[in-house]
N, C-alpha and C positions, 0 to 999 in steps of 0.2 A: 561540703560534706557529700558524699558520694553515698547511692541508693548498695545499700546492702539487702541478700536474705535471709542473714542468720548473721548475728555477729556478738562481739566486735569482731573483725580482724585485726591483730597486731600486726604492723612492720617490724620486725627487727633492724632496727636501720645501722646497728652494729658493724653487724655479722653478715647483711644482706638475706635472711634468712626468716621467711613468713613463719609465724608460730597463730595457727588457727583455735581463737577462743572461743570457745565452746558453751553452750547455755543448758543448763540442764533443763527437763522438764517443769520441775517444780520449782519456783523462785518464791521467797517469804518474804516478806520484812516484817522489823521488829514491830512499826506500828502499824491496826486495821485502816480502812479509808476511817472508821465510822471514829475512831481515835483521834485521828487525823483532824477532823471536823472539829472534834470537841476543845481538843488543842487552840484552832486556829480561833473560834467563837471566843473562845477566853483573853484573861491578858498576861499570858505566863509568858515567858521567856521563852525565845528561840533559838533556843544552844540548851542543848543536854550536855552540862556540864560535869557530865560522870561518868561516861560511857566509851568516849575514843579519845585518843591523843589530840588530836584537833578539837574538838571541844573543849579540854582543857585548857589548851590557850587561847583560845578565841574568848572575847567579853561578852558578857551578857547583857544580850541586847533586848525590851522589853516588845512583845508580840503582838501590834494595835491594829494593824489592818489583814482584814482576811482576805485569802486569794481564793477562796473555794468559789467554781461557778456551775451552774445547775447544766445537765447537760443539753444542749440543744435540740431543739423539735424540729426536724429534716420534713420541712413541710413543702413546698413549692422551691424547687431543683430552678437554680438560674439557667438558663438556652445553651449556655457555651458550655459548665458543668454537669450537663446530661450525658453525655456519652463516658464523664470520667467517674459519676457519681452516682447516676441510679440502674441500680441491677434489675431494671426493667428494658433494658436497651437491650441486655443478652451479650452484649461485647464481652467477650473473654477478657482476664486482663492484662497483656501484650496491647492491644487498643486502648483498651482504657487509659494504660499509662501513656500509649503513644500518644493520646489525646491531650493528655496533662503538660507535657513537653510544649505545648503549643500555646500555651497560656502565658503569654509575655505582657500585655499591658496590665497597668494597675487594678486590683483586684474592690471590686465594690466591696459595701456594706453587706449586703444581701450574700456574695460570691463567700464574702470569709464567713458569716454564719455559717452556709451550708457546709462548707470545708473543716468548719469547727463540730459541727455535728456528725459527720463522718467518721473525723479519729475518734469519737466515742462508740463507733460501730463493732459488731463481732462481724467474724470471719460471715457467718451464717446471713446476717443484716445485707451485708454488703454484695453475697455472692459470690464470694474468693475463696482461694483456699488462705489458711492463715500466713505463710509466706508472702505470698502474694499482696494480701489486706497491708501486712507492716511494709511492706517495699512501697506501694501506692502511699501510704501516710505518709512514710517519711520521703517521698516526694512532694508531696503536698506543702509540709511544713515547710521543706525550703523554697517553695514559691511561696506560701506567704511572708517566709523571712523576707522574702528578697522585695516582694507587690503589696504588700500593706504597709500602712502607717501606724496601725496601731498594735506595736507590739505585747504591750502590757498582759491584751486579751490571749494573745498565743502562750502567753509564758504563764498567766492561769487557768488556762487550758490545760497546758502540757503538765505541772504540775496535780493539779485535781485527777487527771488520767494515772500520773505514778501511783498514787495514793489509793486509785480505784483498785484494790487487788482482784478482783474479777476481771480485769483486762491480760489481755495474753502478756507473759511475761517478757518475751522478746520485745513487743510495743511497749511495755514499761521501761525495760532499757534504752528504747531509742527516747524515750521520753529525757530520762536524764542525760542522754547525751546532748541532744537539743539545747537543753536548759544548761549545760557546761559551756555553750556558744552562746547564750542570750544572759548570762548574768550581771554583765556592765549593764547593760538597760535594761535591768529589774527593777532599778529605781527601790521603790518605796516595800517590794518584795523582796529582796534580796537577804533580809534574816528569815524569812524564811525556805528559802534557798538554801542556805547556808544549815538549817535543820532538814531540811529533805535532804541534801548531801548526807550528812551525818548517818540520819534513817539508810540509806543505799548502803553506806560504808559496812553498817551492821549485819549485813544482810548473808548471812555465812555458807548459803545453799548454792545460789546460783553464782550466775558471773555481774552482778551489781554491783558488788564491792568493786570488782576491778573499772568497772562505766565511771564508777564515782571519781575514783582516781585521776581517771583521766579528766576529768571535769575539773578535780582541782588543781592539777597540774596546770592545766590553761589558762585559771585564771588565779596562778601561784602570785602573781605580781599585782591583784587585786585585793584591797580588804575584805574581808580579814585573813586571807591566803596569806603564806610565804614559802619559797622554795624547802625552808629547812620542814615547817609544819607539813608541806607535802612530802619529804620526804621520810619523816617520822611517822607518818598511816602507813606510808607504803612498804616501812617494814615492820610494822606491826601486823597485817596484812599478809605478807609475803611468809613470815616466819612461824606464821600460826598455821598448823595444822589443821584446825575447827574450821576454815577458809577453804573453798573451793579448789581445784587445782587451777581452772578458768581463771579466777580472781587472783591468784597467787602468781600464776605468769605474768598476767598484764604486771603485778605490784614489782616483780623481781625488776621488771626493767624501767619501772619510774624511779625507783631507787638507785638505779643503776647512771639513769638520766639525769639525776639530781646528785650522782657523785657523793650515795651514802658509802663510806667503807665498811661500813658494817655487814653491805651486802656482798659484798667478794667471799667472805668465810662461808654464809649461807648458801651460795649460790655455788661452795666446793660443798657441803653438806648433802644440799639437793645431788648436788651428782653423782654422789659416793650412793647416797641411801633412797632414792626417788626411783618406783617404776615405772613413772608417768613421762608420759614421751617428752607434751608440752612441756611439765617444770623445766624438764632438763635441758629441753632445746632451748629456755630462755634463760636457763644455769650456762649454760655453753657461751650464748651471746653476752651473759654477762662477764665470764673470764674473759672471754676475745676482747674483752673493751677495757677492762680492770684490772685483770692479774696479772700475774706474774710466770716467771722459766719456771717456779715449781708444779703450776698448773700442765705442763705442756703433757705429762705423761699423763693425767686423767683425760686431758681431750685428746690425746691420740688412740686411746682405749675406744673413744667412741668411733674413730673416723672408720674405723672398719666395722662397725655395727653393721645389722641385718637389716634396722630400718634406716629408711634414703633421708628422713628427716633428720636421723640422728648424726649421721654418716657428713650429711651437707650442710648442717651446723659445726660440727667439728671443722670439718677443714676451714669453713670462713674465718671462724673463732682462732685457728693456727695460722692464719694469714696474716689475721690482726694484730694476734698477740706476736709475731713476729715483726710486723711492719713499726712496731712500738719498743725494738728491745734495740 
């Protein structure tokens, strides 16, 4: 996984045509942290069987171990984690991260404390500007992915951070993204995984619902995943209006990847009636992969657009749909 400072970015690996998704300021989800807690405390079920298409058919699984973990006390910085960790050094952070890069051997006890106490820092805590703070974490994280053994701790970590909604909302996204790479080894978490996805998918503000997506697509071939279930949110998602335009791009082309037909018509709808650049550039990528000779006059309307992004999805999308006829 590669250090972003704003994301996601989509590939359109279609079309060859990047479609950049965008995070609004304010991100929601349906449940508080302080919900979240109460939930996890109890012994209810981890699937809201009422609320998304995936839920629906996923079993109800009963909710006995809690993952919430109290946030770390950043007390004494290990020798080698001072120049990436305490904003008392004064290193900009270009340094800091270059210092991070340099942390190849196994990571102690003490090294993943302090790094776990970290990604519960604000921008202000740390010394960074918020950009900055999320690119450093989400470097972090994949060195401890990569130098610890004890994953368990990182994935209720990362989880009790989504739930923290006082943490910046871009870090909350990278949060489930993380956690869309670490669900085979949730082990004994993984229902509730499977209810934090859910919580993201709901999330109608920002770009989570689309993070989520991708998380389930990844691990479409895990229980209680399957491609067709990913591709049922993804145009539930895509087709809803109350959805983000952010979340509704990423969803146009997991349904698209998942070979729903349902999304070819949607995906002539967006283009006829969308004045959002993104939907339509990822409406384009989707005819260029799926339609048909009656698509070809809508996408040539765009190839001479005024915008270069509309302009150089069109033409791919006419390459493709021709290289397919």
């Amino acid at each position: 996984m590669k250090t972003r400072i704003v994301g996601p970015l989509l590939f359109i690996a279609a079309v060859g045509v990047s479609a950049s998704l965008f995070l609004l300021k304010k991100s929601a989800t349906t449940s508080s942290y302080n919900a979240a807690k109460q939930l996890v405390s109890s012994e209810r079920t981890a699937v809201d069987t009422t609320e998304s298409a995936a839920s629906q058919a996923l079993p109800v699984t009963p909710m006995r171990v809690s993952f919430e973990i109290a946030r770390p006390v950043m007390s004494a910085v290990p020798a080698r984690l001072q120049p990436i960790l305490s904003p008392d050094t004064g290193l900009p952070y270009q340094s800091r991260m270059n210092a991070s890069r340099e942390l190849e051997s196994p990571l102690t006890r003490d090294e993943c404390g302090a790094i776990y106490a970290f990604l519960h820092q604000s921008a202000q805590e740390a010394g960074l500007r918020p950009q900055e703070l999320n690119a450093l974490k989400n470097h972090l994280v994949n060195i401890v992915k990569i130098n610890s053994t004890d994953i368990l701790s990182l994935i209720r970590h990362l989880m009790t951070l989504f739930y923290d909604t006082g943490q910046d909302p871009v870090w909350r996204e990278y949060c489930v993204q993380h956690l869309g790479t670490l669900y085979v080894q949730a082990g004994i978490h993984q229902p509730a995984l499977v209810k934090l996805f859910g919580d993201a998918l709901r999330d109608k503000e920002g770009s989570l619902a689309g993070t989520a997506l991708i998380a389930l697509r990844l691990n479409r071939r895990n229980e209680p995943y399957t491609s067709r279930l990913v591709a049922e949110e993804a145009y539930v998602v895509a087709s809803s209006a109350e959805y983000s335009s952010a979340s509704r791009t990423t969803a146009l082309q997991i349904a698209a990847a998942e070979d729903d037909p349902r999304i070819v018509q949607l995906a002539r709808t967006v283009l006829r009636e969308s004045t959002d650049v993104h939907l339509r550039v990822s409406a384009l990528a989707v005819l260029g992969k799926m339609g048909d000779s009656t698509d070809v006059d809508g996408i040539e309307a765009h190839a001479s657009s005024g915008d270069v992004r509309l302009r150089s999805a069109a033409s791919a999308a006419l390459k493709m749909l021709q290289s397919r006829s």
